[in-house]
NUMAR-142326 format. One line per 10 residues: number of its first residue (from 1); their letters; for each residue x, y, z of C-alpha. Coordinates in steps of 0.5 Angstrom, whole numbers, plus 2048, in hexadecimal, padded with zeros to 3 digits. Example, Ala and Ser with C-alpha at 12.3 -4.5 7.8 and 13.67 -1.06 7.14 Angstrom:
! NUMAR-142326
1	as	819/7F7/810; 81B/7FE/80E
***
This chain:
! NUMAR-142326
1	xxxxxxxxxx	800/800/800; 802/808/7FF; 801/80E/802; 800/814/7FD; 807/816/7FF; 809/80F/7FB; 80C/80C/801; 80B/805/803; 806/803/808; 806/7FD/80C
11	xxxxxxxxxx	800/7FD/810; 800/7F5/811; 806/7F3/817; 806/7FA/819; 7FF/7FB/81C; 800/7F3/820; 805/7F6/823; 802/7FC/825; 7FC/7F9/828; 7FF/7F3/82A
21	xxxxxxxxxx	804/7F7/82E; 7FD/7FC/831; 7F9/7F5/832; 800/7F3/836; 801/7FA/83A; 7F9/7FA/83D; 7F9/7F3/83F; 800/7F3/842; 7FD/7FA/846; 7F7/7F6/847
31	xxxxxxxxxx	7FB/7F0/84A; 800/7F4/84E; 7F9/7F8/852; 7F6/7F1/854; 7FD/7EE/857; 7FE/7F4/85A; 7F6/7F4/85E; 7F7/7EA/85E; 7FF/7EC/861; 7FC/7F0/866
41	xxxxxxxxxx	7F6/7EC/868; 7FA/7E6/868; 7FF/7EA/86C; 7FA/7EC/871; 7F7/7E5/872; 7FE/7E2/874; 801/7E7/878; 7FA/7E6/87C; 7FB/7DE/87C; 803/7E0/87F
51	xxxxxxxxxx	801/7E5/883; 7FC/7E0/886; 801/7DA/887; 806/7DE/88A; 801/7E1/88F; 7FE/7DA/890; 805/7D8/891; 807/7DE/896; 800/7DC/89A; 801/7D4/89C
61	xxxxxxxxxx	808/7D7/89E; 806/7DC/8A2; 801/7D7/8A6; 807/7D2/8A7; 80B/7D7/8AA; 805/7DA/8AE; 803/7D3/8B1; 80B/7D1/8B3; 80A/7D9/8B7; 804/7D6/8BA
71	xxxxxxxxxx	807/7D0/8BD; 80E/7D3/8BF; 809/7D9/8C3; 806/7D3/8C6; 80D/7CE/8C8; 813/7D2/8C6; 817/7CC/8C7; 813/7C8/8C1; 817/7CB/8BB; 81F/7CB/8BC
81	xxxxxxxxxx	822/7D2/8BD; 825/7D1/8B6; 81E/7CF/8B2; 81A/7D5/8B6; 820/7DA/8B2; 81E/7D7/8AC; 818/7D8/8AD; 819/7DF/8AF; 81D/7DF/8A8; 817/7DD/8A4
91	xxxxxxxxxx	812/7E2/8A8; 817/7E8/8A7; 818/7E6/89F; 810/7E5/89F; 80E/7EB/8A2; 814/7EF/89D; 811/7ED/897; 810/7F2/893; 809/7EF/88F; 808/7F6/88C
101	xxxxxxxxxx	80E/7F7/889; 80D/7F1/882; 814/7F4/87F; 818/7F3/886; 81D/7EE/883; 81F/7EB/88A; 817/7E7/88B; 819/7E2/888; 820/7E1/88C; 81B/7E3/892
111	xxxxxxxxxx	816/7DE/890; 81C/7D8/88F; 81E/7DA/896; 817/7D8/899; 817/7D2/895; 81E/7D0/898; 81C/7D3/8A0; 817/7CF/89F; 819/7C8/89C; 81F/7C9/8A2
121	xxxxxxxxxx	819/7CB/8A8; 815/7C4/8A5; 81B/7BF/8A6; 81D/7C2/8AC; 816/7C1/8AF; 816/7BA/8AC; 810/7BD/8A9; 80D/7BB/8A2; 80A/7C2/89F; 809/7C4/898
131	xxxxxxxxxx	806/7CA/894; 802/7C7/88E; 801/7CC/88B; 808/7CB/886; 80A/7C5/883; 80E/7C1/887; 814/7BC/886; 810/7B6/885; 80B/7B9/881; 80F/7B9/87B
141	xxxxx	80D/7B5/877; 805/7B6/879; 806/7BD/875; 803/7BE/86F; 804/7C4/86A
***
């Protein structure tokens, strides 16, 4: 095809590349805005479920430690010197928790010294406790993704 200045037009390839370029821009733009508004909802939902099984997790804690108060208060000679430090420790680190700061880089070291305070008071009071919440060793191989 020419135009009237007698240059050759080539409307054929051109014109799909354009459309096809416009036709890939709206869609990509499209796509983009709803991962944004999906990653969000989705961010959202599992920092609620973390924060509830941390939270869970803290509980069952505090309640172990507030129960080895109660028995010391009512036989100090119960628990050794050394588990009631510990014990101590463990109420220390709960009560130092910094549940409202989510970026505090040290919660998880925090959390793992709970976990150890807490292994550590159980076999020193030849006691069989476990927090079900989170997976334990034996349970490997029961877990599914």
């Amino acid at each position: 095809m020419l135009c009237t200045d007698g240059r050759a037009v080539s409307l054929g390839f051109e014109w799909d590349v354009e459309i096809e370029e416009t036709h890939f821009k709206e869609h990509y733009d499209e796509g983009y805005a709803d991962g944004l508004i999906s990653s969000k909802e989705e961010g959202q939902q599992v920092g609620l479920k973390t924060g509830f099984e941390v939270g869970e997790e803290l509980g069952f804690y505090w309640g172990c430690v507030d129960v080895w108060n109660s028995a010391v208060r009512v036989d100090p000679n119960f628990i050794s010197a050394r588990i009631q430090r510990t014990i101590k420790q463990m109420d220390d680190l709960l009560q130092k928790y910094p549940i409202s700061e989510r970026e505090n880089e040290s919660l998880s070291d925090m959390m793992d010294s709970l976990r150890l305070k807490f292994r550590a008071i159980c076999a020193s009071l030849n006691v069989k406790l476990e927090y079900n919440g989170y997976p334990k060793a034996s349970d490997a191989g029961k877990i599914e993704f």
